[in-house]
C-alpha positions in Angstrom: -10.0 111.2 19.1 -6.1 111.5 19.5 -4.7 114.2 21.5 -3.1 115.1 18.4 -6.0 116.3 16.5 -6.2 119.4 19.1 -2.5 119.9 19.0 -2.4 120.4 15.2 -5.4 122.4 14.8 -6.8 120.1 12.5 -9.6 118.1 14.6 -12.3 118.6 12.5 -10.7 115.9 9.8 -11.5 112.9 12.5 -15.6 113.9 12.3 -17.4 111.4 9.9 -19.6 114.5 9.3 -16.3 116.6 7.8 -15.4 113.3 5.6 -18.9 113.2 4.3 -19.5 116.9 3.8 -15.4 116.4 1.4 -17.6 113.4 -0.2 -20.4 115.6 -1.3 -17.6 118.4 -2.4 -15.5 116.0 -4.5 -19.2 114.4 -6.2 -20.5 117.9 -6.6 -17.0 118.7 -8.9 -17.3 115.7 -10.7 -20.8 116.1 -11.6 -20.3 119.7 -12.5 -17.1 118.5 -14.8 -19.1 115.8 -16.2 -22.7 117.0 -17.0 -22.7 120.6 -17.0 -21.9 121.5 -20.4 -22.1 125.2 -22.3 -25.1 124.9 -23.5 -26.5 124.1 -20.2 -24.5 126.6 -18.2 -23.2 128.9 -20.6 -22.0 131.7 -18.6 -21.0 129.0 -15.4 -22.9 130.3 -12.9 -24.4 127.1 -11.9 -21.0 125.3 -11.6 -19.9 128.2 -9.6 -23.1 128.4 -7.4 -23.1 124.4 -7.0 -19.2 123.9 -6.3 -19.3 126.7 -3.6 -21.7 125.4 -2.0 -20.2 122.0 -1.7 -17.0 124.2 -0.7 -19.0 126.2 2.2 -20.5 122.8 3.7 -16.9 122.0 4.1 -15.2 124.8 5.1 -17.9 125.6 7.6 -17.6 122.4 9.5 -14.1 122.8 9.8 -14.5 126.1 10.9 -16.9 125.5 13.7 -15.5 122.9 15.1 -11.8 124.8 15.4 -14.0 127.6 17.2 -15.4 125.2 19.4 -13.3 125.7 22.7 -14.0 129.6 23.1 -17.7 129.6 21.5 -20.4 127.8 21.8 -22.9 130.0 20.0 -19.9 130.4 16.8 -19.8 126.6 16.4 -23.3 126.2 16.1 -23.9 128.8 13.8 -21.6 127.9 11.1 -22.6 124.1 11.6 -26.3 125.5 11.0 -24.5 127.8 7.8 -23.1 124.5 6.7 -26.5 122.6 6.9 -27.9 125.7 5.0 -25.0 125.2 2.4 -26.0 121.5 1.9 -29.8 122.5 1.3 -29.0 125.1 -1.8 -26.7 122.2 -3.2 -29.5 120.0 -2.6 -32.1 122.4 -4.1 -29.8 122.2 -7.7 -29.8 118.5 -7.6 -33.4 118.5 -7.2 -34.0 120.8 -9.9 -31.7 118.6 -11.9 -33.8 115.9 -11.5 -36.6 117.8 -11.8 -36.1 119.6 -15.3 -35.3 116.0 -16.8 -39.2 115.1 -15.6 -37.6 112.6 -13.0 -38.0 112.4 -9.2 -35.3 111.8 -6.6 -35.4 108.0 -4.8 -38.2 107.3 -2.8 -37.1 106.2 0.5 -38.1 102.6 -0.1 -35.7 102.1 -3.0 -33.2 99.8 -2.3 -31.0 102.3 -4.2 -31.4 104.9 -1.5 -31.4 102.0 1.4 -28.0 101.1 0.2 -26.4 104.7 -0.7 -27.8 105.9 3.3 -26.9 103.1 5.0 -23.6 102.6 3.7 -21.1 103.0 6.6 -18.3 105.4 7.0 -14.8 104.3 8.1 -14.3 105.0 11.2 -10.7 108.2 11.3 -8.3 106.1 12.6 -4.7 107.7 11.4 -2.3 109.4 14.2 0.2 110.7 11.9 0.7 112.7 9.0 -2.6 114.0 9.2 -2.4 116.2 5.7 -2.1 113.5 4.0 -3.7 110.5 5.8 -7.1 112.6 6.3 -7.0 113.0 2.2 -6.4 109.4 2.1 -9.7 108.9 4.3 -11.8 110.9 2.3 -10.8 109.2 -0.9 -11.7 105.8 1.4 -15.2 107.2 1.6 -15.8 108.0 -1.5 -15.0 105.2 -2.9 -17.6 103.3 -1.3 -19.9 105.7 -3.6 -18.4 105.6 -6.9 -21.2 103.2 -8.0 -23.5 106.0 -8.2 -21.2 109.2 -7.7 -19.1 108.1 -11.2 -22.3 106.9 -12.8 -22.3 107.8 -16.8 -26.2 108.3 -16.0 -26.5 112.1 -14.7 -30.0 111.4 -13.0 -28.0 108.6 -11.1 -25.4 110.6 -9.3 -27.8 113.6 -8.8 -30.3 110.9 -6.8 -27.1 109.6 -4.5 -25.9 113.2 -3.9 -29.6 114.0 -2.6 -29.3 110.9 -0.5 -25.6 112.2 0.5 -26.4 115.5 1.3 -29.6 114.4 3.4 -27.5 112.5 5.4 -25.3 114.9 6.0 -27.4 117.3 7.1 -28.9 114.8 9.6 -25.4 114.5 11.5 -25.2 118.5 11.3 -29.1 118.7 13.1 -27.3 116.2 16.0 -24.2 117.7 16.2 -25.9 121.1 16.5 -28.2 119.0 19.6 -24.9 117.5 21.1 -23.1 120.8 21.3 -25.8 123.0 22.6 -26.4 120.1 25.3 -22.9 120.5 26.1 -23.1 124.3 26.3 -26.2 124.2 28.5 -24.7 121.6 31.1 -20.5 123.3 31.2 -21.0 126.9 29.9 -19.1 128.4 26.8 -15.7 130.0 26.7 -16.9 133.3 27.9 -19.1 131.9 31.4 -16.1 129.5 32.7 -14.1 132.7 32.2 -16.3 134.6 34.0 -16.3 131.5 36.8 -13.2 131.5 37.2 -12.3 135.2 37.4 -15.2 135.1 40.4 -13.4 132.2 41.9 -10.2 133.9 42.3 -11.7 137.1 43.3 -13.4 135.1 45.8 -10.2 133.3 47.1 -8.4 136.9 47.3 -10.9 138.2 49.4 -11.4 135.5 51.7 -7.3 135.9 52.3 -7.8 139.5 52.5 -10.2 139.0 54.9 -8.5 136.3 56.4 -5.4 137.9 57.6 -6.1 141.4 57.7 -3.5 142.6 55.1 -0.8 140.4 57.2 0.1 137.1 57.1 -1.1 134.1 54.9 -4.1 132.7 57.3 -3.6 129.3 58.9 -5.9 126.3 58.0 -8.6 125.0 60.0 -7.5 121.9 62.6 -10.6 120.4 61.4 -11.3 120.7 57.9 -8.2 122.2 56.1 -9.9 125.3 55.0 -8.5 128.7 55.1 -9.5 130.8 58.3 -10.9 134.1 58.5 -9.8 136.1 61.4 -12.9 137.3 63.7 -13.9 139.0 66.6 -15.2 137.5 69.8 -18.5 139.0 70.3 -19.4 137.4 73.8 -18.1 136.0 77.3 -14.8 136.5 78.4 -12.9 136.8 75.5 -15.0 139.6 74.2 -13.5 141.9 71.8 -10.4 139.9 71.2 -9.6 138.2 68.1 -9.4 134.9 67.2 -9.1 132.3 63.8 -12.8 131.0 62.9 -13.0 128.6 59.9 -14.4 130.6 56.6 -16.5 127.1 56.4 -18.4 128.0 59.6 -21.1 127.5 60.9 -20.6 123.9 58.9 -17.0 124.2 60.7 -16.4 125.8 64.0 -12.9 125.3 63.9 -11.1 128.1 65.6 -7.6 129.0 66.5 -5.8 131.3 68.7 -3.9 134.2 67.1 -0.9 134.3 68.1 
């Protein structure tokens, strides 16, 4: 993915799963426009309900991924509220289907082979990304128009089940990918933590090193900063001397001078 895409704020429009999620959006408006009629949906709840949840599977995507460099645990739960979205919407086209006395594909229709396994385009834009992401998701939807602009209402409900299935399949592994991720680097909040220890750490080795004095020379043999000790034994007893913080994997010393 370009460098831009983090730069702009906008890297969730190079995810296939974001261009599919605007594909189920812009279907779900058309059918809504198309087929949902007054005396169907005479007060409009079910466009509302329908076209919002196209809108929240969407929006939460793009939402989760921005958040996804200081949480972890945010960007997978508004993946998971996007997969939720895509269920409800799915639920509708079911019932569509279902109140007509007609059944959604069964996975061996070549129908359903053809509307799952038709690939996505690759985001390949660098530039102008308003409207070159736009220009993408038209791309993809056109490859569905056969059954997404269909005249036959039980037609474009059937693809968007297909559609929305699939998109909820990328949401399950992108949910897997991420918390993979977290488990094996940590979120936002424990490298923040790591890395407030690690400079507590290196003030109190100097602290310790020099006294309070003087930056603390490095070790002749490894490089590492010095702590200044004590002789405990023989005949420098009680005097101090440079000891290598690495010790007693480096015995490295120096004389304080």
């Amino acid at each position: 993915m370009p460098d831009k895409a983090f730069s702009s704020g906008g890297g969730y429009r190079w995810l296939d799963v974001w261009a599919l999620a605007n594909v189920i959006q812009l279907g779900t408006q058309k059918f809504c426009l198309k087929f949902l009629k007054p005396r169907i949906d005479p007060c409009g709840r079910m466009f509302d309900q329908m076209t919002q949840a196209a809108r929240s599977g969407v929006a939460n995507i793009a939402e989760g991924y921005s958040r996804r460099a200081t949480s972890k645990e945010s960007e997978m739960r508004l993946y998971d509220v996007a997969k939720a979205s895509l269920d409800e919407l799915a639920g509708d086209f079911r019932n569509w289907l279902m109140l007509a006395g007609e059944l959604p594909w069964s996975e061996s229709d070549q129908s359903e082979r053809a509307v799952f396994g038709t690939p996505l385009d690759s985001a390949a834009f660098t530039e102008d990304v308003e409207r070159n992401s736009a220009a993408h998701v038209l791309a993809q939807y056109a490859k569905f128009t056969r059954w997404l602009d269909s005249d036959d209402s039980l037609v474009a409900a059937r693809a968007m089940l297909v559609l929305i299935g699939r998109a909820e399949l990328m949401l399950v592994r992108k949910i897997g990918r991420t918390h993979g991720d977290f488990v094996e680097h940590g979120g936002f909040a424990e490298n923040l933590t790591r890395d407030r220890l690690a400079a507590r750490n290196a003030a109190a080795v100097q602290s310790r090193a020099t006294g309070g004095g003087n930056a603390a020379p490095q070790c002749p043999k490894c490089g590492k900063p010095m702590l200044k000790r004590v002789a405990k034994r023989g005949k420098n007893a009680g005097n101090e001397f440079w000891s290598c913080s690495a010790y007693p994997d480096c015995n490295g010393t120096r004389a304080v001078k």
